[in-house]
DOBA-952494 format. One record per residue (C-alpha): residue number from 1; y, x, z. Coordinates in nm, 2 decimals. Example, Ala and Ser with C-alpha at 12.3 -4.5 7.8 and 13.67 -1.06 7.14 Angstrom:
+-----+--------+--------+--------+
! pos !     yy !     xx !     zz !
+-----+--------+--------+--------+
!   1 !  -0.45 !   1.23 !   0.78 !
!   2 !  -0.11 !   1.37 !   0.71 !
+-----+--------+--------+--------+
***
This chain:
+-----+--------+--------+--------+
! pos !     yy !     xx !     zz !
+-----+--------+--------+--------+
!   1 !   1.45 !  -0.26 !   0.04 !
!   2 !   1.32 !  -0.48 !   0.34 !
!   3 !   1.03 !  -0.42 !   0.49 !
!   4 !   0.81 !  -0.69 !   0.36 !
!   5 !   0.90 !  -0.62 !   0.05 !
!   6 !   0.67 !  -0.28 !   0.13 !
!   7 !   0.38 !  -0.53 !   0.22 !
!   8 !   0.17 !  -0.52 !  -0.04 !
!   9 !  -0.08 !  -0.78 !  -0.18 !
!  10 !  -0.43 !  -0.66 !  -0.27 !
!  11 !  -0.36 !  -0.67 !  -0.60 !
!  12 !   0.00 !  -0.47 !  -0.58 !
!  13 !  -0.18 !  -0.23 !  -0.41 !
!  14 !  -0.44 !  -0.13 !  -0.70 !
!  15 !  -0.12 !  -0.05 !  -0.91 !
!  16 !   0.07 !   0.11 !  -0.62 !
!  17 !  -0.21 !   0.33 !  -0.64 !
!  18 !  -0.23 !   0.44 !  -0.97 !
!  19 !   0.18 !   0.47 !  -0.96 !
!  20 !   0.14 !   0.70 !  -0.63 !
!  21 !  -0.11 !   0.90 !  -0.80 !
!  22 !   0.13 !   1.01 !  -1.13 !
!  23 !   0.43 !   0.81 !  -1.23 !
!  24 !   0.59 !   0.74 !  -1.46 !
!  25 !   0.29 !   0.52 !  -1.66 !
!  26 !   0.31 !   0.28 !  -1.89 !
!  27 !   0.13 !  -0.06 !  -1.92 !
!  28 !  -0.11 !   0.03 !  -2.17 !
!  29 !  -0.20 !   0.32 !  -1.93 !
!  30 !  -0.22 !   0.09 !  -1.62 !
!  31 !  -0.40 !  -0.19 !  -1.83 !
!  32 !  -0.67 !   0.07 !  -1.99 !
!  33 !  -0.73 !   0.19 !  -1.59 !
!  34 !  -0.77 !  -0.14 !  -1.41 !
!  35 !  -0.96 !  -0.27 !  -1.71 !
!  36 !  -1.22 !  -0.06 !  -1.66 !
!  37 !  -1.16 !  -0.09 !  -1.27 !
!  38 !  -1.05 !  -0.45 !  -1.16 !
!  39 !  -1.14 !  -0.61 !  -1.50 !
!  40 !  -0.79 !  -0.74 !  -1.59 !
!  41 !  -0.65 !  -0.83 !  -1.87 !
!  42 !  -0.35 !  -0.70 !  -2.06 !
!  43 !  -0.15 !  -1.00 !  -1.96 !
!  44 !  -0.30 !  -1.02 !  -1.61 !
!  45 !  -0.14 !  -0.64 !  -1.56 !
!  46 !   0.17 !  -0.74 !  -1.73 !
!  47 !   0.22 !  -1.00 !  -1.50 !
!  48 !   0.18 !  -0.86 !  -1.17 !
!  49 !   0.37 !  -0.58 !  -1.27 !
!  50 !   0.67 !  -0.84 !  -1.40 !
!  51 !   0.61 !  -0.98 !  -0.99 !
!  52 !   0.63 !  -0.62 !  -0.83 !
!  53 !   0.98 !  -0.54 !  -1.01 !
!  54 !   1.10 !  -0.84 !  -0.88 !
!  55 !   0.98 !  -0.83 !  -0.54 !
!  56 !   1.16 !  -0.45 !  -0.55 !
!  57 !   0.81 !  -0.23 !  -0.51 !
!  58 !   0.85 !  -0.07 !  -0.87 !
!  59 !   1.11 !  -0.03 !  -1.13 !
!  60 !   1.07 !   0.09 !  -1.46 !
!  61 !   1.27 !   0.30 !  -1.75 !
!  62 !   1.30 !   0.20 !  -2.10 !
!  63 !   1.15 !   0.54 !  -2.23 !
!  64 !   1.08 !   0.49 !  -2.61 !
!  65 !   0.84 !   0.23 !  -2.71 !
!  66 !   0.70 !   0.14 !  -2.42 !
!  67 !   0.86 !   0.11 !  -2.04 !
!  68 !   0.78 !   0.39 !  -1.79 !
!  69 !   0.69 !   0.24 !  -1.44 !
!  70 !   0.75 !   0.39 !  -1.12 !
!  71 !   0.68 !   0.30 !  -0.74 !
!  72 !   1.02 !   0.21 !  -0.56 !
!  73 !   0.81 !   0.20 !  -0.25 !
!  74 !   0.67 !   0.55 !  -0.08 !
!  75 !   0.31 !   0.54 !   0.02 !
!  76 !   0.41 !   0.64 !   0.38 !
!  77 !   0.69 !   0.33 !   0.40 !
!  78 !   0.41 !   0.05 !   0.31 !
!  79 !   0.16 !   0.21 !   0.52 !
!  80 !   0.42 !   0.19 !   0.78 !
!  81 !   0.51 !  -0.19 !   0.71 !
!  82 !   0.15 !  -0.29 !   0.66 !
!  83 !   0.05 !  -0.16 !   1.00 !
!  84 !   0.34 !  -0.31 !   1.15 !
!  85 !   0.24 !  -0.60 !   1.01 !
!  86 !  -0.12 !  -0.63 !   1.08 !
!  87 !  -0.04 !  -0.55 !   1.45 !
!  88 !   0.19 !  -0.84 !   1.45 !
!  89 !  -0.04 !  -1.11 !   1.32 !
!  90 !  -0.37 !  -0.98 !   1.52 !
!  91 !  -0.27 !  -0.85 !   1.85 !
!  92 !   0.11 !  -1.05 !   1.89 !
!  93 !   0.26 !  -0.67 !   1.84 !
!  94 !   0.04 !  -0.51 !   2.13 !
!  95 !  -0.06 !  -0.18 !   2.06 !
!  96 !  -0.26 !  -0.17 !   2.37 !
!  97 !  -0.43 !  -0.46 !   2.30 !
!  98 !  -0.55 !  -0.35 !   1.97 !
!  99 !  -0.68 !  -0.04 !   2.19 !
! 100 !  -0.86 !  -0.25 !   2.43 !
! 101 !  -1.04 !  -0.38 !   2.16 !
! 102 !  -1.17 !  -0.11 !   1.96 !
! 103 !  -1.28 !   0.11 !   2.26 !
! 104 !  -1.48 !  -0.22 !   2.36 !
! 105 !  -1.62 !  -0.23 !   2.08 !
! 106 !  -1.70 !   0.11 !   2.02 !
! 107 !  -1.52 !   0.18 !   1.72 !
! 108 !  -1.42 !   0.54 !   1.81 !
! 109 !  -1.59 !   0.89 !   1.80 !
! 110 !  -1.57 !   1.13 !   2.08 !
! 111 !  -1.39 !   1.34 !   1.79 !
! 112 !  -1.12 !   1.04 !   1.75 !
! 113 !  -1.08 !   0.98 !   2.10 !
! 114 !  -0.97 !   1.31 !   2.10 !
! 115 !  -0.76 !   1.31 !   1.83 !
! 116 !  -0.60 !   0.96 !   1.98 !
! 117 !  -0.49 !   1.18 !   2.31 !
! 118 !  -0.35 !   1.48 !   2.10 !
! 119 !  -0.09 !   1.24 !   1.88 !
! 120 !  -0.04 !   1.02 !   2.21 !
! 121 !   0.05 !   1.38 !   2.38 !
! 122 !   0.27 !   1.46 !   2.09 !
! 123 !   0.45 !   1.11 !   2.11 !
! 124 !   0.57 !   1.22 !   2.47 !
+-----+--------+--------+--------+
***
């Protein structure tokens, strides 16, 4: 799978979750839980999920009447790629620049600060 396959639109990502959660599903399961949710229709489900299979995030099985879905991508793998991607388009890949700004702006706890040095201690 390439990576930005594992990029996921905001609507791939409400099914990715529900997938993550317990798989396999069916439609009828996914439609009955983002009806109530998102507000989609049966056909609205049906379609993004015909999209996702084709972009490679999730495959299904014919299982008796109805086809059981499953994520192709791990949770981890598009967190990765999204990140990577985000990074790319706001800060030109800098991680340091992305720092810059969120300790001028404040956007960290003394607790997360602290956190940030432990993982940047373990990446040594």
């Amino acid at each position: 799978m390439k990576k930005e396959n594992a990029i996921l639109q905001q609507s791939d990502r409400y099914i990715m979750e529900k997938l993550w959660e317990e798989s396999p599903r069916t439609i009828t399961q996914l439609y009955h839980e983002l009806k109530e949710e998102q507000g989609w229709s049966k056909s609205t489900v049906n379609t993004l999920l015909t999209r996702m299979v084709e972009k490679g995030i999730i495959y299904y099985e014919e299982g008796g009447r109805a086809r059981q879905y499953y994520p192709a991508v791990k949770r981890e793998d598009a967190a990765v790629a999204e990140t990577e991607n985000f990074l790319q388009r706001v800060y030109k890949g800098s991680v340091g620049m992305m720092m810059n700004t969120m300790i001028r702006e404040s956007a960290f706890s003394q607790e997360e600060i602290e956190e940030l040095y432990e993982i940047l201690k373990k990446g040594k």
